[in-house]
N, C-alpha and C positions, 0 to 999 in steps of 0.2 A: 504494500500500500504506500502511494505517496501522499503526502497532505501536508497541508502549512494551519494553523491555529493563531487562534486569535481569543480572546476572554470568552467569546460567547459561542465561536462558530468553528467548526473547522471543515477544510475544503482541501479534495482532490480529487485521485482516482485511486478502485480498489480492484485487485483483479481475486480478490473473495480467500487469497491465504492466509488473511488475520481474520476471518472466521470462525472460531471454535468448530469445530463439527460435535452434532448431535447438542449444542448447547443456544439458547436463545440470544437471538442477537442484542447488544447492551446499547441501549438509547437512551442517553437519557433525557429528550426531548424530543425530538424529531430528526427524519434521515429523509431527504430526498436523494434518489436515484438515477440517474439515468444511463441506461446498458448502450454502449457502442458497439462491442461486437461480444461473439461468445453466446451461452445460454445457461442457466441450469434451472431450480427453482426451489421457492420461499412459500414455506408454511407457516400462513398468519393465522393464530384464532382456530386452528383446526382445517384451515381451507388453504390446500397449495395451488399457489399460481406458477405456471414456466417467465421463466424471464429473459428476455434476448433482446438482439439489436431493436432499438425505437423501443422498449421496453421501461413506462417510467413511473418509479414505486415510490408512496407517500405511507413511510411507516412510524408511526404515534409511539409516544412513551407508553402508553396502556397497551399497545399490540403484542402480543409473543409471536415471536418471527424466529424460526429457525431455518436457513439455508444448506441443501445440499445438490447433489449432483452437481457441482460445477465445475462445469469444461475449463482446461487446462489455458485459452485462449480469451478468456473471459476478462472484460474490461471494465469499469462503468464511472462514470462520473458521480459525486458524491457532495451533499451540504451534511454536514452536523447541527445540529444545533441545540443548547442547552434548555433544560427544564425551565429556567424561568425567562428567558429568551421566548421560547416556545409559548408558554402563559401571554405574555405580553401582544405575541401576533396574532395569537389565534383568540385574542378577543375582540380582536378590530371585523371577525369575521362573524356575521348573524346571520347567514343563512341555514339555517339546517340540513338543506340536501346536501350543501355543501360537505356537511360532516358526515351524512348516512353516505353520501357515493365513494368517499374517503375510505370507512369501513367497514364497505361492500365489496368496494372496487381499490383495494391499495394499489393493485399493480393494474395496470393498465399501456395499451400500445398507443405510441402518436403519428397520424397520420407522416408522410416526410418532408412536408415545407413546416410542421407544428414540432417536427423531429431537428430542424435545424435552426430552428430558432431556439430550440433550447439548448443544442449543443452551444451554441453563441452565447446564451445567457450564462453557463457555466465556465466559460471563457474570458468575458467578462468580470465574475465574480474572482476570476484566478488574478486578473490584472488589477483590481482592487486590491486585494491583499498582500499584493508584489509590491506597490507602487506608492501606496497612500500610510498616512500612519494609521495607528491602533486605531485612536480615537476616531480617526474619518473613518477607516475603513468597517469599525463597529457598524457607527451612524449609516452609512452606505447599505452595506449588505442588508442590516435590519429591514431597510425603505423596502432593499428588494425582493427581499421574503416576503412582504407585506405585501407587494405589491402582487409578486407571483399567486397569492391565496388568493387574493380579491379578483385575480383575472379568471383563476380557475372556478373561483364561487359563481363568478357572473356566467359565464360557458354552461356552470353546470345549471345555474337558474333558466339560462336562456332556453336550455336542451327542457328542462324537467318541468318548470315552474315555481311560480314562488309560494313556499308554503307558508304563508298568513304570517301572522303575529308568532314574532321570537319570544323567545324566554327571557326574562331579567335574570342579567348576568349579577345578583349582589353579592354579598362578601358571604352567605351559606355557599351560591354555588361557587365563590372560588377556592373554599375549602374543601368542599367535593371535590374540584379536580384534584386540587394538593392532595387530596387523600387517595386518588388514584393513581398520580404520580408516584408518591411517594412508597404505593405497594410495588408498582413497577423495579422501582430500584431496590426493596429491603424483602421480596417475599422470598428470598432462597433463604434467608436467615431470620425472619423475625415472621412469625404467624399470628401474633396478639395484638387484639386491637389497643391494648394501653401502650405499647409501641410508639403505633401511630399518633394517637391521642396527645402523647409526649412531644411529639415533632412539633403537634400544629398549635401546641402551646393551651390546648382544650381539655377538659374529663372524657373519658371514654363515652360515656352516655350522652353528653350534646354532642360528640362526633357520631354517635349511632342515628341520636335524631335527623341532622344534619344528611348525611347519607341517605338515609330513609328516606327522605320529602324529596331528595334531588335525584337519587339514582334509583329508588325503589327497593332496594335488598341495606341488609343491617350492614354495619363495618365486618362485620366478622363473615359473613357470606361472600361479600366482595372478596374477601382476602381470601378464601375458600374456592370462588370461581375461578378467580386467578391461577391459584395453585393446580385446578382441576385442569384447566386448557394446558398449564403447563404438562402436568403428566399426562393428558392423553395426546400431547404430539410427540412427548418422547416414546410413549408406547409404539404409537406407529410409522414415527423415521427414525428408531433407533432399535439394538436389540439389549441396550443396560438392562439390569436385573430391577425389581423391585425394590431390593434392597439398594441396588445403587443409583437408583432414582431417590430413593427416600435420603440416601445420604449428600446427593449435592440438593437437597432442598433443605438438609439440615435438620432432620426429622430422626430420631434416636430411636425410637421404636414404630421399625418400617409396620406392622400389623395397625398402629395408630392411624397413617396413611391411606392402609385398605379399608380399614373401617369408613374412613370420610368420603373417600372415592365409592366405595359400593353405598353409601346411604345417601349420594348425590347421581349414581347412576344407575344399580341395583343388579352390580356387577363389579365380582373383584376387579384390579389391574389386569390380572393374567387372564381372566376369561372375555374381557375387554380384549384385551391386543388380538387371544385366539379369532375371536368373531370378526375382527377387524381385516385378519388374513385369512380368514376362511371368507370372505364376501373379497375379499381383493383375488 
C-alpha cells in the first residue's frame, strides 16, 4: 500500500496486501474506493459484492467488510477518513436514500466518462496533499468529501426521489451514532454496554434509552448484532474454529458465544456454517 496522511485523512493506493485475511477490514470512519484494475470481493453485512475495474465502494464505520479472493494484479484508489471527520460530513447530508443506497448498495460500478472523472478527482486529492500545507490541505479535502456526498445524494434523489421530511439530527441522535461508532472500533474487546456508556460520558441506562428511541434495539442488542454479522461472515469466508472465532472476539468461554449466537438465530455456529455449505 502506498499512502500519505494527514490529521484527519489518508490517501493512496492499495493493491489489498495490508489486508488481514479472514479479518474485518479497520475503518475507522469511512473508506472510499475506487478499483482501477484487478478484481476480487468484499463481504459487507453478510452480503458479498465482486469488485473490479470502475468498481466504487463506500464503506461506513458500522459496516463489517471482510475482503478476499484478491487477484495478484489488483489496484485501487483509496480516501481514509476518521470517525469524527466522518461525523462532521455526513451530517451536512439529509437525504435518506442517500444512506439506504449506501447500505444496500456499498459497492457499486460507474459508468466510464463517471469512471474518469473520479479517477481525476482522486488525482486531485493526491496533488492536494503533495502541495499544500496540513492546514489547507485538511480544509481542502474536507470541502471535497463534502462535496462528493452531496453530489452523490443529489444523483441518488434524482434517480429514487425525495423521501419527505428528515429526521432531526439532535444531540440523542449524535450519541446514537457515537455509540455505533464506537462498537465499530471496541466490539472485539469490550461487549458491555457500561463500556460504552463510559466513552460517551452517560449511565448505561440513558445510553439504552437513547438507542432505543433512535435505533430501535437496547445498547446491548446493538452490540450483540454487531458481534453476530461478525461471526457469521467468518463462518462463511473463513474455516477458524469456534473457539478461535470466540478468541479474536475476546470471548473466554467460546460455549458463552454459542449460547448468544443460537438464541439470536436458533442455530449453533457449526450447524450454521454446515447449512450454509450445504445450500452453497
Amino acid at each position: 500500500m502506498s499512502s500519505k496522511s494527514i490529521s484527519h485523512f489518508s490517501i493512496g493506493i492499495t493493491n489489498g496486501n495490508d489486508w488481514v485475511s479472514c479479518h474485518p477490514l479497520s475503518i475507522a470512519g469511512c473508506m472510499i474506493m475506487l478499483c482501477e484494475c484487478g478484481n476480487g470481493y468484499i463481504t459487507i453485512n453478510s452480503r458479498t459484492f465482486k469488485i473490479s475495474e470502475g468498481s466504487f465502494a463506500f464503506i461506513t464505520f458500522d459496516m463489517v467488510a471482510v475482503a478476499s479472493d484478491i487477484s495478484d494484479d489488483f489496484r485501487a484508489h483509496f480516501i481514509s477518513v476518521d470517525f469524527d471527520s466522518t461525523q462532521d460530513i455526513s451530517f451536512l447530508i439529509n437525504s435518506n436514500r442517500f444512506w439506504k443506497f449506501i447500505y444496500t448498495t456499498p459497492v457499486f460500478n460507474l459508468t466510464d466518462d463517471i469512471y474518469n472523472i473520479a479517477l481525476n478527482w482522486f488525482s486531485s486529492l493526491d496533488w492536494i496533499i503533495r502541495f499544500s500545507s496540513v492546514k489547507t490541505a485538511e480544509k481542502i479535502i474536507s470541502s471535497e468529501m463534502a462535496n462528493l456526498l452531496l453530489i452523490i445524494a443529489d444523483q441518488v434523489e434524482a434517480r429514487l426521489g425525495v423521501l419527505g421530511k428528515q429526521p432531526n439530527k439532535n444531540r440523542a441522535w449524535s450519541i446514537a451514532t457515537d455509540f455505533i461508532g464506537l462498537i465499530n472500533r471496541y466490539y472485539t474487546h469490550h461487549h458491555d454496554v457500561a463500556f460504552y456508556a463510559d466513552k460517551l460520558n452517560i449511565s448505561p441506562n440513558y445510553l439504552n434509552i437513547i438507542v432505543k428511541r433512535n435505533i430501535g434495539t437496547t445498547a446491548k442488542e446493538q452490540i450483540n448484532i454487531q458481534l453476530e454479522l461478525v461471526v457469521k461472515m467468518l463462518l462463511d469466508t473463513t474455516d477458524l474454529s469456534v473457539k478461535e472465532i470466540a478468541n479474536q472476539l475476546h470471548y473466554d468461554d467460546p460455549s458463552y458465544l454459542c449460547r448468544i449466537f443460537r438464541k439470536q438465530n436458533g442455530l449453533t455456529p457449526l450447524q450454521y456454517r454446515n447449512q450454509l455449505r450445504k445450500e452453497t
